[in-house]
C-alpha positions as CSV (number, residue, x, y, z in Angstrom):
1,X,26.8,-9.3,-21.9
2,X,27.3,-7.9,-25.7
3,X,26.7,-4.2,-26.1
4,X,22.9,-3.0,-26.3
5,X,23.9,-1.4,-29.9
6,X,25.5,-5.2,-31.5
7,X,23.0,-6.9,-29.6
8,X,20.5,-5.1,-31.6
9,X,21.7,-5.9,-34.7
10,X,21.4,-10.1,-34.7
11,X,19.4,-12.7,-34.5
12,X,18.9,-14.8,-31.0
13,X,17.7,-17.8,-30.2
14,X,16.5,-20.2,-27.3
15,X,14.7,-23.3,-25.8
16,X,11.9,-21.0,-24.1
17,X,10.3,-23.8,-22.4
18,X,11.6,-25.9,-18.8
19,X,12.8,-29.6,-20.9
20,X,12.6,-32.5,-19.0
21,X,14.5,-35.8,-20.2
22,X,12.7,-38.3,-21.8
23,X,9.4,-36.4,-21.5
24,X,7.1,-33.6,-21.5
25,X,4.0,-32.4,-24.1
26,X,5.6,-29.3,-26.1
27,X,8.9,-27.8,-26.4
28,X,9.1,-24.1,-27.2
29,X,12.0,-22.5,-29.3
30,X,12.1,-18.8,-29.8
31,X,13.7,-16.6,-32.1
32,X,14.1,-12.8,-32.2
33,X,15.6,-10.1,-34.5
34,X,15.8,-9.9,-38.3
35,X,16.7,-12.9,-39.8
36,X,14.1,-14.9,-37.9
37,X,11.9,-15.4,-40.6
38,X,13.7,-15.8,-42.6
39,X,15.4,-18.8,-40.9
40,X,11.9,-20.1,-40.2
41,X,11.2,-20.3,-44.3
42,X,14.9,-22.2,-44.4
43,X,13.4,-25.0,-41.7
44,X,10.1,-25.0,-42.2
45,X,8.3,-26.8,-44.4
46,X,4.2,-25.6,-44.3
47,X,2.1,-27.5,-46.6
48,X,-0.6,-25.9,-48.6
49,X,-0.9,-22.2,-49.0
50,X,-0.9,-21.5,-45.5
51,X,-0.1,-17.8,-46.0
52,X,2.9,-16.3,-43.9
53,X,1.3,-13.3,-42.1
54,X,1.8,-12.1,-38.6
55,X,0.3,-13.1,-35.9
56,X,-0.8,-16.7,-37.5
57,X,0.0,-20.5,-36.9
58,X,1.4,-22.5,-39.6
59,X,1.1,-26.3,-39.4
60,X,3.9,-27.9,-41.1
61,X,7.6,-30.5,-40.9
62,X,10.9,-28.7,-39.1
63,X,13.9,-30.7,-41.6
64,X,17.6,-30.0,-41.9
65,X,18.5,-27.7,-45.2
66,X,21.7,-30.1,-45.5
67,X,20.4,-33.3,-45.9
68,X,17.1,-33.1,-46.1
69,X,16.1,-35.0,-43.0
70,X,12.7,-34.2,-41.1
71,X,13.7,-33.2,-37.6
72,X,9.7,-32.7,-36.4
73,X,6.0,-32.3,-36.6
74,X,5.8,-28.6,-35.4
75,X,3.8,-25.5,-35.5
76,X,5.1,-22.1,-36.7
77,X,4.2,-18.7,-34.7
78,X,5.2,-15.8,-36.6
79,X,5.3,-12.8,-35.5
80,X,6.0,-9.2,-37.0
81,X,7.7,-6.2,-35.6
82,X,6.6,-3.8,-33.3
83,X,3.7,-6.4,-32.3
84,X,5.9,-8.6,-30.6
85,X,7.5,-9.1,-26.7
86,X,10.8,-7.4,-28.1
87,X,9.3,-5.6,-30.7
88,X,11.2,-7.3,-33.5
89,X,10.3,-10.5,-35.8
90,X,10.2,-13.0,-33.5
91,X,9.3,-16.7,-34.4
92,X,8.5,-19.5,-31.9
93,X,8.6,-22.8,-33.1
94,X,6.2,-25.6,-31.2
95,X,7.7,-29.4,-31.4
96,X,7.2,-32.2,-29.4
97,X,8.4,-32.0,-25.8
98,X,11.3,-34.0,-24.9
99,X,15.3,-32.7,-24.5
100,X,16.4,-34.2,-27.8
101,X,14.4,-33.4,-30.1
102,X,14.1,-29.4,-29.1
103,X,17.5,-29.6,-29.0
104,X,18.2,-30.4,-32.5
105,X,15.8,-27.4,-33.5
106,X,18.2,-25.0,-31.3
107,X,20.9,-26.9,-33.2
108,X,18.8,-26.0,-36.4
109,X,18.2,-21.9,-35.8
110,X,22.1,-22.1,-34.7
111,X,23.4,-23.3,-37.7
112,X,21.0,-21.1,-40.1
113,X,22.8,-18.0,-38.3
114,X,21.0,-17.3,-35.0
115,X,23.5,-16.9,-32.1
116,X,22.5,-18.3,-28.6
117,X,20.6,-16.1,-26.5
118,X,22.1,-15.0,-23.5
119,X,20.3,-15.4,-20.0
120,X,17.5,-12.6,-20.5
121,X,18.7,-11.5,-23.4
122,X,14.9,-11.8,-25.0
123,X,13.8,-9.4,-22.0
124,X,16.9,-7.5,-22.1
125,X,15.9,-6.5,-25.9
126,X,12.2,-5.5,-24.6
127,X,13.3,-2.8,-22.4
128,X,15.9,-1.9,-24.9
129,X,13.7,-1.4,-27.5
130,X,11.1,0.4,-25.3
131,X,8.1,-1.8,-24.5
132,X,8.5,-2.3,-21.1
133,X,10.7,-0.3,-18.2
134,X,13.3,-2.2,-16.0
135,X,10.5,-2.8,-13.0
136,X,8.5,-4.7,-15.6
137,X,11.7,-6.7,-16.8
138,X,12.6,-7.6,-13.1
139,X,9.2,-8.3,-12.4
140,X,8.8,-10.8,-15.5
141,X,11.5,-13.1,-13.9
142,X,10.1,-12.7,-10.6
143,X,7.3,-14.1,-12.4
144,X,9.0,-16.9,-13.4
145,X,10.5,-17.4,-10.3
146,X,7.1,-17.0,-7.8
147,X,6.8,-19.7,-5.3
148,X,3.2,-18.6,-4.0
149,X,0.4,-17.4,-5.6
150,X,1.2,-13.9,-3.4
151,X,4.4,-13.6,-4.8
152,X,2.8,-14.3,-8.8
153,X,0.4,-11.8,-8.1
154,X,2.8,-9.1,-6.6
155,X,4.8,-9.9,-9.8
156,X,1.7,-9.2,-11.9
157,X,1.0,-6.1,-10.9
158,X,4.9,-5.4,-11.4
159,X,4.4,-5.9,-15.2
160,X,1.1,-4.0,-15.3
161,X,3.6,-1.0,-14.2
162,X,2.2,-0.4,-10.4
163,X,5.2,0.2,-9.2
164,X,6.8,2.1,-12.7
165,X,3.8,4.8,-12.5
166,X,4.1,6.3,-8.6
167,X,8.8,5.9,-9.3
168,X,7.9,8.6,-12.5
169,X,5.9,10.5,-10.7
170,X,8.1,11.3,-8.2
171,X,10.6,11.7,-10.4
172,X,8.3,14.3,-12.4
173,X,8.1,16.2,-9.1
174,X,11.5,16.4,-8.8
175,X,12.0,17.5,-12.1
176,X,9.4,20.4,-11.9
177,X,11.2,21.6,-8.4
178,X,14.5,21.4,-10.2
179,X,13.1,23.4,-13.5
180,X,11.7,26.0,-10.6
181,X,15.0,26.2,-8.9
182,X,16.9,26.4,-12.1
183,X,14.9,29.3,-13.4
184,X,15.6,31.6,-10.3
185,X,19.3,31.1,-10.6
186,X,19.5,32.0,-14.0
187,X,16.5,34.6,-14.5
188,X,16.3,35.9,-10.4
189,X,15.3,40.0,-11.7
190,X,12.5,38.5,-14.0
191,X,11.1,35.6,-11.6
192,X,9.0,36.3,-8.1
193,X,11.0,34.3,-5.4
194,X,10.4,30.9,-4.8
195,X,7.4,29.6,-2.4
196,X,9.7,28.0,0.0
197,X,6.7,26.5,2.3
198,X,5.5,25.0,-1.1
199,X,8.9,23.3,-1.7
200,X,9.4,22.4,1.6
201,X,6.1,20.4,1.6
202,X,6.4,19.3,-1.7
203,X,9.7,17.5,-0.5
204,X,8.4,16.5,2.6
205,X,5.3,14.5,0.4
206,X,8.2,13.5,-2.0
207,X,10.4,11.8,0.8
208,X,7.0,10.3,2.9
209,X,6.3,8.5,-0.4
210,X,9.6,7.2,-0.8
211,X,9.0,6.2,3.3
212,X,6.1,3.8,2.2
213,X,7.6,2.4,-0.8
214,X,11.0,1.5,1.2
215,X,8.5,-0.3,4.0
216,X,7.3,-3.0,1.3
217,X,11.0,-3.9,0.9
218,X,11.4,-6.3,3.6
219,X,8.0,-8.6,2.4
220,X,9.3,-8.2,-1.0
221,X,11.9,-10.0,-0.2
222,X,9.2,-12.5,1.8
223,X,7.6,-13.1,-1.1
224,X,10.8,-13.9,-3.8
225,X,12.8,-15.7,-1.1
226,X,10.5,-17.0,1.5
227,X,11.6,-18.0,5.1
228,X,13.9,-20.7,5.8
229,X,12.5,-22.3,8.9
230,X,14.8,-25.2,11.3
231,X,12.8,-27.8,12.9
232,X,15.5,-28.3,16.2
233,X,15.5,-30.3,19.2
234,X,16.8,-33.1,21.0
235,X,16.5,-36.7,19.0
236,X,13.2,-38.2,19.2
237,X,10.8,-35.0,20.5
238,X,8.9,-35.3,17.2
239,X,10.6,-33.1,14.8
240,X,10.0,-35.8,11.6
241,X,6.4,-36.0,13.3
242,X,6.0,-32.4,12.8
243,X,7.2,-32.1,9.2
244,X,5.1,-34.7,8.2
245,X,2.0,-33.1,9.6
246,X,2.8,-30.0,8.3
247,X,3.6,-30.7,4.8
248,X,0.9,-33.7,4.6
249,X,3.6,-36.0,3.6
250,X,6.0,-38.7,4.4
251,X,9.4,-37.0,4.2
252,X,11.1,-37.9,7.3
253,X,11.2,-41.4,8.8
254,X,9.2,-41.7,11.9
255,X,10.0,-44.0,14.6
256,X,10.5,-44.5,18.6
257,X,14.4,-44.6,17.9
258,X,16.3,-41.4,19.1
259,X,18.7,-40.2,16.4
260,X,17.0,-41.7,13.3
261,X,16.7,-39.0,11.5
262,X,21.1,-38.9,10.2
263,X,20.8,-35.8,8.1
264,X,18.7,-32.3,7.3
265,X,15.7,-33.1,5.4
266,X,13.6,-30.7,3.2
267,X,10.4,-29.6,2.4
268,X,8.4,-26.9,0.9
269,X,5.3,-24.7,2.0
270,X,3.3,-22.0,1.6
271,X,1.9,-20.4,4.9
272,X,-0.3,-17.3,4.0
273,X,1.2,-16.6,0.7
274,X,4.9,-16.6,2.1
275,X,6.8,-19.7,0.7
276,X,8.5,-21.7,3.8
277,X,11.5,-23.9,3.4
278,X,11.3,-26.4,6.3
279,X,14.6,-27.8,7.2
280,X,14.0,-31.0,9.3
281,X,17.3,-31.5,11.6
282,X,19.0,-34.6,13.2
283,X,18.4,-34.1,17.0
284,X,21.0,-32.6,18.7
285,X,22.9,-34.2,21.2
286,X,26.5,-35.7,22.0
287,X,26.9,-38.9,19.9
288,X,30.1,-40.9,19.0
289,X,28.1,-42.3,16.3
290,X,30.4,-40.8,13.3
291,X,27.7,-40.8,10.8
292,X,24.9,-38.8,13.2
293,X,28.0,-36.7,14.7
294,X,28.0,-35.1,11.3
295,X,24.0,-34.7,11.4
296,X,24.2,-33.5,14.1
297,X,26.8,-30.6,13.1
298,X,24.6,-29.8,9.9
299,X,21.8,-29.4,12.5
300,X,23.9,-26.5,14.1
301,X,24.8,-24.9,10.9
302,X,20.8,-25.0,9.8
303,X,20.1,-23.2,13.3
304,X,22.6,-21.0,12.6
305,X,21.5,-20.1,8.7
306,X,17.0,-19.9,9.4
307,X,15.4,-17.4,9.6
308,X,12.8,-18.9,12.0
309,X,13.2,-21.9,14.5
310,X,11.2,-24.5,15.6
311,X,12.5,-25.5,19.1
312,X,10.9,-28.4,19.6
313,X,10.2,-30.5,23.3
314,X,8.7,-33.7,24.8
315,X,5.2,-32.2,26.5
316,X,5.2,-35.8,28.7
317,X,8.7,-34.4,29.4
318,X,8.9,-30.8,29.4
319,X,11.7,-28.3,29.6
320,X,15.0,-30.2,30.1
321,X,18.3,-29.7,30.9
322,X,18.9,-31.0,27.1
323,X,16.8,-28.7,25.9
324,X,18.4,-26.1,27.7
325,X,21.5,-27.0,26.3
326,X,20.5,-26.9,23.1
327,X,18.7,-23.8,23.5
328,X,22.4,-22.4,24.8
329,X,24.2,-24.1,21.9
330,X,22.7,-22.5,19.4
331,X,22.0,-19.1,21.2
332,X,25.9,-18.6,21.4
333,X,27.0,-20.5,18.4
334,X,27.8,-16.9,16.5
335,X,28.1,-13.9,18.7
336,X,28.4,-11.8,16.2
337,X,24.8,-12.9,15.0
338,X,21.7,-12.7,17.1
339,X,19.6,-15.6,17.2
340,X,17.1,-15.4,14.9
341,X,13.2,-15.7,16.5
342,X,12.5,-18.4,17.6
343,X,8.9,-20.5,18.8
344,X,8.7,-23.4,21.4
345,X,6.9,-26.3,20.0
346,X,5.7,-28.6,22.9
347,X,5.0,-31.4,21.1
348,X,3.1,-34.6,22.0
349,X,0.5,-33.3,23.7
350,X,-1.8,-36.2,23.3
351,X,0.3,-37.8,25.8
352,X,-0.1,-35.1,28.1
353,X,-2.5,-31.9,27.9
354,X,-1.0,-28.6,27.7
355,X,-2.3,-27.6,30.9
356,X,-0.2,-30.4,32.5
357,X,3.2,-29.3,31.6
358,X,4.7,-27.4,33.6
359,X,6.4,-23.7,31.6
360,X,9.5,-23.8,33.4
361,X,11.0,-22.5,29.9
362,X,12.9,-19.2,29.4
363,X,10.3,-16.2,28.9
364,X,12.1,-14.8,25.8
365,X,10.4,-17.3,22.8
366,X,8.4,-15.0,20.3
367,X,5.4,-17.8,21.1
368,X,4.7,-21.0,22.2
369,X,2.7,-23.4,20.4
370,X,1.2,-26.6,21.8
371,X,0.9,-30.0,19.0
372,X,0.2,-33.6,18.6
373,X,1.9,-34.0,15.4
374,X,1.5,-37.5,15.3
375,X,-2.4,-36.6,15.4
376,X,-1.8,-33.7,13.1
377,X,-3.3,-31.4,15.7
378,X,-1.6,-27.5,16.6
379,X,-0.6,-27.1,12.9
380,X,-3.1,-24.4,12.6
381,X,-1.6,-23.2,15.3
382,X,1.8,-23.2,14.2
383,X,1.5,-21.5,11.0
384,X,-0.6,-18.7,12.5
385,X,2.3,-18.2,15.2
386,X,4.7,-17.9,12.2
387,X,2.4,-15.5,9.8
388,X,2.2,-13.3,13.5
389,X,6.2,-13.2,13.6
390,X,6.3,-12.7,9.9
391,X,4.0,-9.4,10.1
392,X,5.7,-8.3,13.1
393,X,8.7,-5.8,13.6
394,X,10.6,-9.0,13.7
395,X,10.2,-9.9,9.9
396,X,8.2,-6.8,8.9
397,X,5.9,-8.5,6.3
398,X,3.6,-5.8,5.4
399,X,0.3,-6.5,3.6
400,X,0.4,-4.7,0.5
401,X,-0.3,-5.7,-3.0
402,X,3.3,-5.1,-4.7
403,X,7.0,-4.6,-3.2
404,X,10.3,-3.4,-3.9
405,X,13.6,-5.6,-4.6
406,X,16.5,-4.9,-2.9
407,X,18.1,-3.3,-5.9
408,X,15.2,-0.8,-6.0
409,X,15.1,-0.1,-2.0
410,X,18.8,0.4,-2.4
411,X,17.9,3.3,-5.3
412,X,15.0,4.9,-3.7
413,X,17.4,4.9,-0.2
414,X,19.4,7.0,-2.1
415,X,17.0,9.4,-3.8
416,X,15.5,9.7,0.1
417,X,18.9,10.6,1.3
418,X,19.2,13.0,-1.5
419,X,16.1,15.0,-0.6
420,X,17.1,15.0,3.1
421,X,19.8,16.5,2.1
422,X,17.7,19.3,-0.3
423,X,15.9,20.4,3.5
424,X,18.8,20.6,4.9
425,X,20.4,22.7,2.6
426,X,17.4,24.9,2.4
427,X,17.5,25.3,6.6
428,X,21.1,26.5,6.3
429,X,20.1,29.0,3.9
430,X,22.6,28.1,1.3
431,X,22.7,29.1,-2.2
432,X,20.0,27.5,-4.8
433,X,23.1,25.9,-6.7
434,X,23.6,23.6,-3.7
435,X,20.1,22.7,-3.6
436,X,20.2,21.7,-7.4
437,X,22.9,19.2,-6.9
438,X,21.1,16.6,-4.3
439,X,17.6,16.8,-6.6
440,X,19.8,15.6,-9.8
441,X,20.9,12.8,-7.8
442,X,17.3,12.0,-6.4
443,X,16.4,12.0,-10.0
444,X,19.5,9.8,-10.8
445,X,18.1,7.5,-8.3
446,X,15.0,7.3,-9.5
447,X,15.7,6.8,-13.1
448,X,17.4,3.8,-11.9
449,X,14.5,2.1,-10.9
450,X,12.5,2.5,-13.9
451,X,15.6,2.4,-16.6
452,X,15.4,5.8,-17.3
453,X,19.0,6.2,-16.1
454,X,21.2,3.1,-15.7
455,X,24.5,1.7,-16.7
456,X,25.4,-1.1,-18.6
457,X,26.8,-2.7,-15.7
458,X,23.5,-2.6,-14.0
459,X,21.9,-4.0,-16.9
460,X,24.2,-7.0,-17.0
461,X,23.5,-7.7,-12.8
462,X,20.0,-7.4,-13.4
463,X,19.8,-9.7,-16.5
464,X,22.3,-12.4,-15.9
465,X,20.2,-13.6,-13.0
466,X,17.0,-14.5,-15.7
467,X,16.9,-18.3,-17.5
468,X,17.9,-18.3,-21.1
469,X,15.0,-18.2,-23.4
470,X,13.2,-15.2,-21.6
């Protein structure tokens, strides 16, 4: 990524809207820096005296300077510095949906002098340029990014600087410790001493802060990445059944034939705000069939990858030896990795009620859930058993309103270590010098989070991961 001082100093541009072929309403292309405008007057053509203030749509033709020829029907957003997402001139230009023809207005800001904007590079120039801090710029894309209405709002509240305001003050406390320490090493005659059961406190409310905060990691990472959950068991217990059901739709082919399901099929939910990636597996079980041999691998390897499985049996025939097997297969498959939790589905209980079959299975599932998929009945069920595993120690989804990335928990892991190591300083009695160094690197660490100390390099990991255009 260029240099925050060049990147400054030109004009970008990018297709700011997702472009699907051959369709879609509006297409959105955005321009930032100085020379927007003025490209805009080169392109534009606005009939009338429609006057070219900030803040106001112009209705007009987008046409090519060289030759003349009218490109689209468009509207004209113009929009003066500081008033503006990157607080510089920034133009967005509405045409007609569609991949060509928002391509050829790129084409058309490109050839006037605007450079391509690199991924983020719109949001990059906002936190340059002061409006918003780094938690609000990694909170934008995990707005772009939600997959649940949780995860949007948690992302909302992001941008509205929820998590920014408690990081700086913490960091303010720091600071005034720090200024308190500093002054009694360098004025000691002219100073009373310092209230050591009032620091110690102040560090102990400093670090149980930091505590609560680091607990929200873990559902953060709930809410941006969801659970990947594998649907396994031997061929023909119900496991395309159970998808179905579950997502209300016909993505797996059900019928009385063991093994027809050949390869992993996908679908996506949202259970209780957490978005849920269902991976539907080939039933496991020794085949010479070359084509379901290979489903049946990719079933193993989907086991071995979730976050969650589905186990799922016969209720008419209970716990089998097969099932055993497969429970073994998996269990062992990586010794290095435990298995992750896992939840018996006893499926096909409108053949035979639940109090019928007999629980000869191992004790240590995380629950065991009874359903007729083919009925739709137990999904209820299902999802509540998977919300209760989520919330648990297991997957330590807390209920709170915003979380921390993993970048941030990383930071503020730090700045926790950093204090620790302030009390334990202060028990050894050692000079106030020593104390000084750990609460500059708590502060380092939490100017990190907010942007109020980071590198270049972090920049560029944080940025590269947004889409072009925001």
């Amino acid at each position: 990524m260029a240099g925050a001082s060049a990147m400054a100093q030109d004009t970008i541009a990018a297709i700011a809207t997702a472009i699907v072929p051959q369709q879609g309403s509006v297409g959105i292309v955005r321009l930032s820096g100085p020379e927007a405008w003025p490209i805009a007057r080169v392109i534009f053509r606005a009939p009338g005296q429609q006057p070219w203030e900030s803040h106001r749509i112009l209705y007009g033709h987008l046409s090519d300077p060289a030759t003349g020829e009218t490109i689209d029907e468009a509207l004209l957003l113009l929009m003066a510095a500081p008033r503006t997402y990157t607080r510089e001139d920034l133009v967005e230009l509405h045409c007609h949906g569609g991949m060509i023809v928002v391509q050829r207005v790129l084409q058309l800001c490109l050839q006037q002098g605007a450079r391509l904007a690199q991924p983020g590079e719109f949001t990059l120039r906002a936190f340059l340029n002061g409006r918003i801090d780094l938690t609000q710029a990694e909170s934008v894309a995990d707005l772009v990014g939600a997959q649940s209405p949780q995860a949007a709002q948690a992302a909302l509240a992001g941008i509205q600087g929820k998590l920014a305001q408690p990081i700086r003050s913490l960091r303010s406390s720091c600071m005034d410790w720090l200024a308190e320490i500093e002054a009694r090493i360098d004025f000691e005659e002219d100073l009373p001493p310092l209230n050591l059961p009032e620091l110690a406190q102040g560090l102990r409310d400093i670090a149980g802060q930091i505590d609560r905060w680091l607990a929200t990691a873990d559902r953060g990472e709930l809410l941006r990445s969801g659970l990947k959950v594998a649907i396994v068991g031997r061929p023909n217990a119900g496991k395309s059944s159970l998808l179905n059901a579950w997502s209300r739709s016909d993505r797996a082919i059900v019928t009385d034939l063991p093994g027809t399901t050949r390869d992993v099929v996908e679908s996506r939910l949202v259970v209780g705000g957490i978005p849920i990636q269902v991976l539907d597996t080939a039933g496991i079980r020794d085949t010479e069939d070359r084509v379901e041999k290979i489903g049946v691998e990719r079933s193993r390897q989907a086991a071995r990858s979730a976050d969650l499985l589905l186990l799922t049996i016969e209720a008419p025939r209970g716990w089998t030896g097969g099932d055993r097997t497969i429970y073994e297969q998996i269990r062992t498959a990586d010794p290095d990795q435990p298995l992750p939790p896992t939840i018996l589905v006893v499926n096909k209980i409108d053949l035979v009620p639940p109090e019928l079959v007999p629980p000869l299975w191992p004790t240590e599932f995380a629950q065991v859930v009874y359903t007729a998929a083919s009925e739709g009945r137990g999904i209820e069920d299902l999802e509540q058993a998977i919300l209760q595993i989520a919330r648990s120690g297991d997957l330590r989804a807390a209920d709170l309103d915003l979380a921390i990335n993993q970048r941030q928990a990383a930071a503020l892991l730090r700045a926790q270590q950093a204090i620790g190591r302030v009390t334990d300083t202060m028990a050894q009695n050692l000079p106030l010098d020593f104390w000084t160094i750990d609460l500059r690197e708590a502060i380092q660490a939490l100017g990190e989070i907010t942007g109020e100390e980071v590198t270049e390099s972090v920049l560029d990991r944080i940025f590269s991961r947004f889409c072009i255009g925001k």
